[in-house]
DSSP file (Angstrom, degrees, kcal/mol; ACC not computed):
  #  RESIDUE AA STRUCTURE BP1 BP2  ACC     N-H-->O    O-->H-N    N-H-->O    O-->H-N    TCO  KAPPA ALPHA  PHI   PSI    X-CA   Y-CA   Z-CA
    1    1 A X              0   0    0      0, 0.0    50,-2.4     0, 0.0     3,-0.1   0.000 360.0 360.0 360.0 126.7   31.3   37.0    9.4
    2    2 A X        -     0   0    0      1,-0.1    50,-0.2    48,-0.1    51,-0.1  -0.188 360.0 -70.5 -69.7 163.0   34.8   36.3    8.8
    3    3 A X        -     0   0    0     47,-0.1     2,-0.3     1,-0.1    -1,-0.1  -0.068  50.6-128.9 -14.6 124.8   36.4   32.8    7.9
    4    4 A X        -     0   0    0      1,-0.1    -1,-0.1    -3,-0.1    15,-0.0  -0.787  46.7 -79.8 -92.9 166.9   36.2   30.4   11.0
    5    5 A X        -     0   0    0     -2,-0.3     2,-0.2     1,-0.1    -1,-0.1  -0.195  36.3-131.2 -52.6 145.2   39.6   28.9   11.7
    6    6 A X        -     0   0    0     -3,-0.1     2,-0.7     6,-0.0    -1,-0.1  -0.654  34.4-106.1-110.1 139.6   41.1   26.0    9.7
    7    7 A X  B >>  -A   11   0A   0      4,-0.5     2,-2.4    -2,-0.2     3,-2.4  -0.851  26.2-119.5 -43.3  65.5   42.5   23.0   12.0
    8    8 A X  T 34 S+     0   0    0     -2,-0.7    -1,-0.1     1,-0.4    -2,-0.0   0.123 109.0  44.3 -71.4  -7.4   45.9   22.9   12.0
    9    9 A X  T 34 S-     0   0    0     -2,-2.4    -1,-0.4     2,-0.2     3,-0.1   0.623 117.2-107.1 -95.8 -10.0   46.3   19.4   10.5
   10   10 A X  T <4 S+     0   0    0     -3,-2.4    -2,-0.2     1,-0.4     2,-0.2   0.712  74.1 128.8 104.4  -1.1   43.8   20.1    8.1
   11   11 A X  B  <  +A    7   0A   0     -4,-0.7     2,-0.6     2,-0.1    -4,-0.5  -0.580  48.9  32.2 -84.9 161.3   40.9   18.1    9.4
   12   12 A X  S >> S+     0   0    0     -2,-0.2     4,-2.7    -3,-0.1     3,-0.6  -0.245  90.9  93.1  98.8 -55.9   37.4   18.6   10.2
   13   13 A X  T 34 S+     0   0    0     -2,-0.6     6,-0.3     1,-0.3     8,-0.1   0.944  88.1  47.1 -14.0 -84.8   37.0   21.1    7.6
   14   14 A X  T 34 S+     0   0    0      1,-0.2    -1,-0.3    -4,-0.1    -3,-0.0   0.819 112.3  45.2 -24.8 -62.6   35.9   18.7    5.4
   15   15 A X  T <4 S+     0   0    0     -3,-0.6    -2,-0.2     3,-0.0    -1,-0.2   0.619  92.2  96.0 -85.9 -29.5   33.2   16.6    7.8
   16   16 A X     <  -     0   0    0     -4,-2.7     3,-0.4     1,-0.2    45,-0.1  -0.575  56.7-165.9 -88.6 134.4   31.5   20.0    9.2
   17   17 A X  S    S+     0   0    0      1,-0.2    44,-1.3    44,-0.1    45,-1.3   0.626  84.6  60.7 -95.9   8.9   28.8   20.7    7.4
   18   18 A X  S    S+     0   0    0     42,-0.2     2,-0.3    -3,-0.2    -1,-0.2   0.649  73.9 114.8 -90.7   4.9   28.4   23.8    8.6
   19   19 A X  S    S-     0   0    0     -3,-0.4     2,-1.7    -6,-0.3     3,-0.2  -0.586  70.1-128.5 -67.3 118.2   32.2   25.2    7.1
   20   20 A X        +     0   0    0     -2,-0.3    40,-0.3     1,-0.2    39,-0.1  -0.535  55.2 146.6 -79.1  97.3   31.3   27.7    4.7
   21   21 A X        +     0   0    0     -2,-1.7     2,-0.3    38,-1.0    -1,-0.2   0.200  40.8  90.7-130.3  -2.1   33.5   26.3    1.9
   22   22 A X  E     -B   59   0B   0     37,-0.6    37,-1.2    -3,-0.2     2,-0.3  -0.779  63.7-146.8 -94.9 159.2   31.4   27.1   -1.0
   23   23 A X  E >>  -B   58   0B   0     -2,-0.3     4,-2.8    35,-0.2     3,-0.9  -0.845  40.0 -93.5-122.5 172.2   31.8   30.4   -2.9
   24   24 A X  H 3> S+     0   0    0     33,-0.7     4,-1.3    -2,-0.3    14,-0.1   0.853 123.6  41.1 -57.3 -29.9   28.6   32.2   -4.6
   25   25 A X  H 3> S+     0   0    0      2,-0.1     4,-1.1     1,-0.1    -1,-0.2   0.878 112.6  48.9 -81.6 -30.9   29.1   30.4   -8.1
   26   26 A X  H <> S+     0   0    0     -3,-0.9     4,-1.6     2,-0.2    -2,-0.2   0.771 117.9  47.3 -79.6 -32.9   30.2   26.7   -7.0
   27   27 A X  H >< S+     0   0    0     -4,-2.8     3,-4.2     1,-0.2     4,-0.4   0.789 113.0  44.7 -59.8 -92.0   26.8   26.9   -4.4
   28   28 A X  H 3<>S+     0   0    0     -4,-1.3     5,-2.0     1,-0.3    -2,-0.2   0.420 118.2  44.3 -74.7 -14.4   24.5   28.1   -6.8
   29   29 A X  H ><5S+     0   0    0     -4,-1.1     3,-0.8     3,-0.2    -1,-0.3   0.828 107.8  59.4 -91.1 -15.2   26.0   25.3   -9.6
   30   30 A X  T <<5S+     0   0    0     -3,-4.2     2,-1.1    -4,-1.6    -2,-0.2   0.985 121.4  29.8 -51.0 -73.5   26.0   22.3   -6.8
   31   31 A X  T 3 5S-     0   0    0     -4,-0.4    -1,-0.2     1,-0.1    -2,-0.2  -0.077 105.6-119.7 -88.8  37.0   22.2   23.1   -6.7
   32   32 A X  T < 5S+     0   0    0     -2,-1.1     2,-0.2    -3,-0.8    -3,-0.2   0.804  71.4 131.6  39.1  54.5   21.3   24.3   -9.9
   33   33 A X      < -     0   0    0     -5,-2.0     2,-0.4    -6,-0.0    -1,-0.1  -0.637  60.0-121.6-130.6-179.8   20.3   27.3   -8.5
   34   34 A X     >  -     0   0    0     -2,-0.2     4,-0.9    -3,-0.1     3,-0.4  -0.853  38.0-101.5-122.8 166.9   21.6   30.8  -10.2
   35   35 A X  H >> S+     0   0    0     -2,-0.4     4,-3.1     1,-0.2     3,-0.5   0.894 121.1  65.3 -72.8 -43.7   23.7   33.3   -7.7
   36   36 A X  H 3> S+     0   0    0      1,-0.2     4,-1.1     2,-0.2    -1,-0.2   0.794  94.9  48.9 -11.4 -69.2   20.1   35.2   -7.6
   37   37 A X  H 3> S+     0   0    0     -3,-0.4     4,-2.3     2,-0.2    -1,-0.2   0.762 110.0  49.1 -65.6 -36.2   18.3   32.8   -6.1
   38   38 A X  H <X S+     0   0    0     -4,-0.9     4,-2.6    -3,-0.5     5,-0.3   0.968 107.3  57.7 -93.6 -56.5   20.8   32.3   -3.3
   39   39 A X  H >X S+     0   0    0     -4,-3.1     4,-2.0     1,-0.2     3,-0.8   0.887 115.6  37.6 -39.4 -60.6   21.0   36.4   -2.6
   40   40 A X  H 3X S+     0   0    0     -4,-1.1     4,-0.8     1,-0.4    -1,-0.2   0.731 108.7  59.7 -96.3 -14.2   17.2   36.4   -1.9
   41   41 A X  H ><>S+     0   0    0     -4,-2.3     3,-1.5     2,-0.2     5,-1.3   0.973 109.3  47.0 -56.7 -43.1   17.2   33.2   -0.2
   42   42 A X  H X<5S+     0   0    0     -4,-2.6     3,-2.5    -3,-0.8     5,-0.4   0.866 107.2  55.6 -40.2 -54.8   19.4   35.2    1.8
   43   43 A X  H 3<5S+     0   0    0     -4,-2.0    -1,-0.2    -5,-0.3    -2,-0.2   0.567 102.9  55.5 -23.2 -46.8   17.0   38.0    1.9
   44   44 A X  T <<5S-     0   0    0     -3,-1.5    41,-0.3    -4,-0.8    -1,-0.2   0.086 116.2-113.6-103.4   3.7   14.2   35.9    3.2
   45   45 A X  T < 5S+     0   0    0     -3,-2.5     2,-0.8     2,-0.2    -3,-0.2   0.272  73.2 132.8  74.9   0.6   16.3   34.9    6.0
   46   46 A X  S   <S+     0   0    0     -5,-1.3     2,-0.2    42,-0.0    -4,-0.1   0.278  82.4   6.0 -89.9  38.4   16.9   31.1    5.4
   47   47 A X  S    S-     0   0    0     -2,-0.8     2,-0.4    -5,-0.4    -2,-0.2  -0.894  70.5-128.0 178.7 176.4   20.5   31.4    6.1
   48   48 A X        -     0   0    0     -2,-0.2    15,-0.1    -5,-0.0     2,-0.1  -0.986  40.6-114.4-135.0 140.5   22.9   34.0    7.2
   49   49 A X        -     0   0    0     -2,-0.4     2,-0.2    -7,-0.1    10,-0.1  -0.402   9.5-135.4 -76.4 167.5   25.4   34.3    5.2
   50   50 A X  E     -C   58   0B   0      8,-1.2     8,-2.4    -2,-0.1     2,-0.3  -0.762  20.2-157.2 -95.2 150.2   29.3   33.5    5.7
   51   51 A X  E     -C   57   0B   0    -50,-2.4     6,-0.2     6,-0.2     2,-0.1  -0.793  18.0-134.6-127.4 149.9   31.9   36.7    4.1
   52   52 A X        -     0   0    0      4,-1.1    -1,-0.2    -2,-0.3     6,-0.1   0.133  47.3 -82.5 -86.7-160.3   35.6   35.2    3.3
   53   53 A X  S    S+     0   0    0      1,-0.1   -51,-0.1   -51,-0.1    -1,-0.0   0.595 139.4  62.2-108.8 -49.2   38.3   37.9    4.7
   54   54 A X  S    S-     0   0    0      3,-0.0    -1,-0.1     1,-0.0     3,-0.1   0.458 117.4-114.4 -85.6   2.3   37.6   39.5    1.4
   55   55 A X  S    S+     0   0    0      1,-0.2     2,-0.2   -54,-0.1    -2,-0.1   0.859  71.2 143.6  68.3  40.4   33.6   40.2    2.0
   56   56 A X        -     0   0    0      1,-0.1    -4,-1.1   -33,-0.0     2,-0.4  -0.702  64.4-108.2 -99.0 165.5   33.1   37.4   -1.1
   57   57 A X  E     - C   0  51B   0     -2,-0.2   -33,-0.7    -6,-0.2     2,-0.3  -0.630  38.2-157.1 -87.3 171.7   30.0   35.6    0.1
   58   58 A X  E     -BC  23  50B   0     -8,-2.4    -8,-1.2    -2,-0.4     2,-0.4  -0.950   5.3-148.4-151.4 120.2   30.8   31.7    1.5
   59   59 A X  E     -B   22   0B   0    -37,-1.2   -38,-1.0    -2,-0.3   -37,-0.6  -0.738   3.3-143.5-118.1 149.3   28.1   28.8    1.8
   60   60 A X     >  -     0   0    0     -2,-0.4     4,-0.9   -40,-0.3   -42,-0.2  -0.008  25.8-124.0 -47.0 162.5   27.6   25.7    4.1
   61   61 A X  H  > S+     0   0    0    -44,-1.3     4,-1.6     2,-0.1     5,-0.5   0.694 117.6  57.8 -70.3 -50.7   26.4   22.5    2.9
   62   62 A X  H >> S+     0   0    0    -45,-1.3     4,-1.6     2,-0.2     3,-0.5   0.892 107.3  45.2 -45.0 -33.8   23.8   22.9    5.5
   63   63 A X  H >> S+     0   0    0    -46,-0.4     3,-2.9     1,-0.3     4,-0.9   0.978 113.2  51.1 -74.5 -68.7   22.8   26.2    3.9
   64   64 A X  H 3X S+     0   0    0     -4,-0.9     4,-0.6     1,-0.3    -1,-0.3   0.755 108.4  51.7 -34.1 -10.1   22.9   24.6    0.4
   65   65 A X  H << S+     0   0    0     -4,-1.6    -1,-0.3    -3,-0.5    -2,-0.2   0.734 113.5  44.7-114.6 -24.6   20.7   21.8    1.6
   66   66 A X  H <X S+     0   0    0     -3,-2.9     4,-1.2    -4,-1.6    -1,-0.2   0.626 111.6  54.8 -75.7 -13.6   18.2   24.6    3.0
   67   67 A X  H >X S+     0   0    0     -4,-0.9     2,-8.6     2,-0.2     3,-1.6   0.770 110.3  41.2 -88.2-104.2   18.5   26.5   -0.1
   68   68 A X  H 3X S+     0   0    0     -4,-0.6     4,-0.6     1,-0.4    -1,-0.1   0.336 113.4  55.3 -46.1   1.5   17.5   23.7   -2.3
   69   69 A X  H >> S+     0   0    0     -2,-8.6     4,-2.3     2,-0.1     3,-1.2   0.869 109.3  49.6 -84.9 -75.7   14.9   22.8    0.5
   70   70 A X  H <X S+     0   0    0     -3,-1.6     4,-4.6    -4,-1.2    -2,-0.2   0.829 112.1  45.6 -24.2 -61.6   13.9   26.4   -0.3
   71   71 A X  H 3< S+     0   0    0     -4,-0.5    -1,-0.3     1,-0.2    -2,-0.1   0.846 107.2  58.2 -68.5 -27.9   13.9   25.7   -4.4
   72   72 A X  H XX S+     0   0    0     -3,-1.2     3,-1.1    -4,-0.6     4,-0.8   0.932 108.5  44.8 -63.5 -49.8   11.8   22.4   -4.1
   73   73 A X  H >X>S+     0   0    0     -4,-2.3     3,-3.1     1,-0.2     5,-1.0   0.997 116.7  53.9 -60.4 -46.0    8.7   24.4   -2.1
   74   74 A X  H 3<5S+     0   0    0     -4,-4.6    -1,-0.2     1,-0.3    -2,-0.2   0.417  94.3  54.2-106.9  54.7    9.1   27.0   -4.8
   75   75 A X  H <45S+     0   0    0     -3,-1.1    -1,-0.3     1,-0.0    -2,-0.2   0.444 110.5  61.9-105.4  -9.8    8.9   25.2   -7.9
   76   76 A X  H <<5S-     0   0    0     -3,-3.1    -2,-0.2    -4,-0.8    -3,-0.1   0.571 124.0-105.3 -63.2 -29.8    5.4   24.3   -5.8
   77   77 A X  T  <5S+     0   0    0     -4,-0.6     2,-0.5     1,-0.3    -3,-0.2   0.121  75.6 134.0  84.0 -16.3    4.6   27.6   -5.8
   78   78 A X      < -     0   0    0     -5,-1.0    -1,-0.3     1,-0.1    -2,-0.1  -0.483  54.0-112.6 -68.5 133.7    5.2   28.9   -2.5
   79   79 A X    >>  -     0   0    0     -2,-0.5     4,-1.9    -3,-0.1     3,-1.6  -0.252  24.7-100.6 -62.8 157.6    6.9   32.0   -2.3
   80   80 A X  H 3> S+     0   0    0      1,-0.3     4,-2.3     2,-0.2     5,-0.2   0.906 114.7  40.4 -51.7 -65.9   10.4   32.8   -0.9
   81   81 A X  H 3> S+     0   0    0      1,-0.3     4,-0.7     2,-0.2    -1,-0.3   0.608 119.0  42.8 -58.0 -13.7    9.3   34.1    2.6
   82   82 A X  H <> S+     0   0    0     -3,-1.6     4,-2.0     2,-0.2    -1,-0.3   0.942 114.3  49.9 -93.0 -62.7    6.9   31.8    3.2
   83   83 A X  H  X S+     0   0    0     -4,-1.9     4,-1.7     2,-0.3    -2,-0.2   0.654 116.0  53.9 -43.9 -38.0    9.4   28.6    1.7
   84   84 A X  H >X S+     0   0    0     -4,-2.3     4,-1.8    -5,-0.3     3,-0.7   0.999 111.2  38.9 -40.4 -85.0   12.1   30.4    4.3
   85   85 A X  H 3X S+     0   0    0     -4,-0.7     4,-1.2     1,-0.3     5,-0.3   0.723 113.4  53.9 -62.1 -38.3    9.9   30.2    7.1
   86   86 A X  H 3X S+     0   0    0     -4,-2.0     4,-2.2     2,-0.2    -1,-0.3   0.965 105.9  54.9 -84.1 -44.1    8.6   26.7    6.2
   87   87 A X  H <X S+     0   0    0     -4,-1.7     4,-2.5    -3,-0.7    -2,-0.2   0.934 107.7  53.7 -41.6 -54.6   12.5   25.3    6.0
   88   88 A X  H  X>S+     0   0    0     -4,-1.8     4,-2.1     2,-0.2     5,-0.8   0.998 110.2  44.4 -42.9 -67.0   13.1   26.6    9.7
   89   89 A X  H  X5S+     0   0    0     -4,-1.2     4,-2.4     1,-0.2     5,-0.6   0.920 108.5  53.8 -29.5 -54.7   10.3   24.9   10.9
   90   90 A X  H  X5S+     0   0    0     -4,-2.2     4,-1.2    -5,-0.3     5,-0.3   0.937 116.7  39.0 -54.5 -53.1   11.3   22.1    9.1
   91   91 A X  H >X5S+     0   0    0     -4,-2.5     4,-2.7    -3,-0.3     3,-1.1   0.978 116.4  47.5 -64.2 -76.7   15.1   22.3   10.9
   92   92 A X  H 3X5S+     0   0    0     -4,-2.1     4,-1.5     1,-0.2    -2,-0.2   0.944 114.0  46.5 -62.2 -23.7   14.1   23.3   14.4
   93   93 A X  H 3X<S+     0   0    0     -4,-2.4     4,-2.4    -5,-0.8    -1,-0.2   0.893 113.8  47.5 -92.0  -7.5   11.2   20.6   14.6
   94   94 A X  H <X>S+     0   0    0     -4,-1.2     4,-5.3    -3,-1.1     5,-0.7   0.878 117.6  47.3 -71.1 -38.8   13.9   17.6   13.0
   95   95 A X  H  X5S+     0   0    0     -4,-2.7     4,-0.6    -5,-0.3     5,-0.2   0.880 105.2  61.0 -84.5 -11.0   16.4   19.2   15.9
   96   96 A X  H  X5S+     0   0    0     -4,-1.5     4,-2.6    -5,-0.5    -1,-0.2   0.953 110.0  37.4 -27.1 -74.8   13.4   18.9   18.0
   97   97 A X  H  X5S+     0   0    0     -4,-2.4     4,-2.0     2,-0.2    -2,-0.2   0.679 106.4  62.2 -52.6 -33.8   13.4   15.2   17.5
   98   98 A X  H  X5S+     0   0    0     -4,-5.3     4,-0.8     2,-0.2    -3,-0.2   0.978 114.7  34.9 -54.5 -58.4   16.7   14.6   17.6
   99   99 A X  H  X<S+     0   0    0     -5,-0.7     4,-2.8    -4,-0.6     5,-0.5   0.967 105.0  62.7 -47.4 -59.9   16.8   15.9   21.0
  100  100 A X  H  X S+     0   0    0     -4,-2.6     4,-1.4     2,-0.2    -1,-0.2   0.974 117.8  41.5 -38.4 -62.5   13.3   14.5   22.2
  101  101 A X  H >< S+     0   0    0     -4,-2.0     3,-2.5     1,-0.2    -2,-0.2   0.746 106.6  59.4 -57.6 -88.8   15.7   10.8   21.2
  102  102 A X  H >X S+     0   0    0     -4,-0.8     4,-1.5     1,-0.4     3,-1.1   0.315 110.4  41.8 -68.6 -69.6   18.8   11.9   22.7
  103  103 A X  H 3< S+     0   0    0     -4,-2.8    -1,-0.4     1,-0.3     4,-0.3   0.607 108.6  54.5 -29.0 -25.9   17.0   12.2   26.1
  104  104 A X  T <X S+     0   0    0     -3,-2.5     4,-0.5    -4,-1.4    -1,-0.3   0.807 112.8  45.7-101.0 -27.0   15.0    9.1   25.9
  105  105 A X  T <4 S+     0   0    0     -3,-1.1    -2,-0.2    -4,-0.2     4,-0.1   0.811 116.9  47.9 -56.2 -30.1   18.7    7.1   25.3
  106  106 A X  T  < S+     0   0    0     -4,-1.5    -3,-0.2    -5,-0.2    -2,-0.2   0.597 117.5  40.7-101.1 -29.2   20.3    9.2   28.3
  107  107 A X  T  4 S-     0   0    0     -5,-0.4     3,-0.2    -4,-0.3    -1,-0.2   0.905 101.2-137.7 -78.9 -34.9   17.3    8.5   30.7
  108  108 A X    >X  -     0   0    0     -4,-0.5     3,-1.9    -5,-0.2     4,-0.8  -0.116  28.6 -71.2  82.1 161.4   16.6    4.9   30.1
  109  109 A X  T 34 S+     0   0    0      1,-0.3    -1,-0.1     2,-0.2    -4,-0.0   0.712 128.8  56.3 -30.1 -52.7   13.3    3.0   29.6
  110  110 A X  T 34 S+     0   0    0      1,-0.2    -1,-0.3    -3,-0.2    -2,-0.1   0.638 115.7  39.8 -89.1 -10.5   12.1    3.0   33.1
  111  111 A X  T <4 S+     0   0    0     -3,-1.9     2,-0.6     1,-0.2    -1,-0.2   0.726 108.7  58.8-104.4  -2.0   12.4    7.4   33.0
  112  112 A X  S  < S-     0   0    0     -4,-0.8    -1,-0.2    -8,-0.1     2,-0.1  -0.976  71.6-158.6-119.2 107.5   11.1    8.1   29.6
  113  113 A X        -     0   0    0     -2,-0.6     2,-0.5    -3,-0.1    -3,-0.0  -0.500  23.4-133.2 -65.4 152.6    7.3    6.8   28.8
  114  114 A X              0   0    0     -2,-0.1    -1,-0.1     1,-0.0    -5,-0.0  -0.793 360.0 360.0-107.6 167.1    7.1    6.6   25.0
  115  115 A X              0   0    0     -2,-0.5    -1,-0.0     0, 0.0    -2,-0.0   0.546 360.0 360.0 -88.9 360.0    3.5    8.4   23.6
């Protein structure tokens, strides 16, 4: 996936964490992880990767913060594909909640029962 577009003042960049703004050696040394680990995280699905213009790979903070999600379960012992699969979960049921709130602000009191 190519490069997404830079802002033309030069903002934003910065704030998303989804701008792939890391390159393979500067992820894997934020999170004490080796360039290894981040290929088979890949592998195992718990990211897709970002490619520069040059095919280099390029990582998120979100990704880093699922790969190191990733490293926690397996210093546990779980294995990659299962530690993959248990990080998704982990994301889609927090953006679950987020949402589940985001409706219950946007309805009001009187449409939303809480459980």
């Amino acid at each position: 996936m190519p490069d997404p577009p830079r802002p033309a003042d030069g903002t934003g960049a910065l704030d998303d964490t989804a701008y792939p703004g890391y390159a393979m050696g500067a992820a894997a040394g934020a999170i004490e992880v080796t360039p290894a680990f981040l290929r088979a995280a890949e592998t195992a699905g718990l990211f897709d990767v970002h490619r520069s213009n040059g095919g280099h790979r390029r990582y998120s903070r979100d990704d880093l913060r699922r790969a190191e999600r990733a490293r926690q379960l397996l210093n546990e012992g779980i294995r990659m594909d299962a530690a993959a699969r248990i990080v998704s979960l982990e994301y889609q049921l927090a953006a679950a909640h987020a949402m589940i709130n985001l409706l219950r602000n946007t309805a009001g009191p009187d449409r939303v029962r809480e459980e």
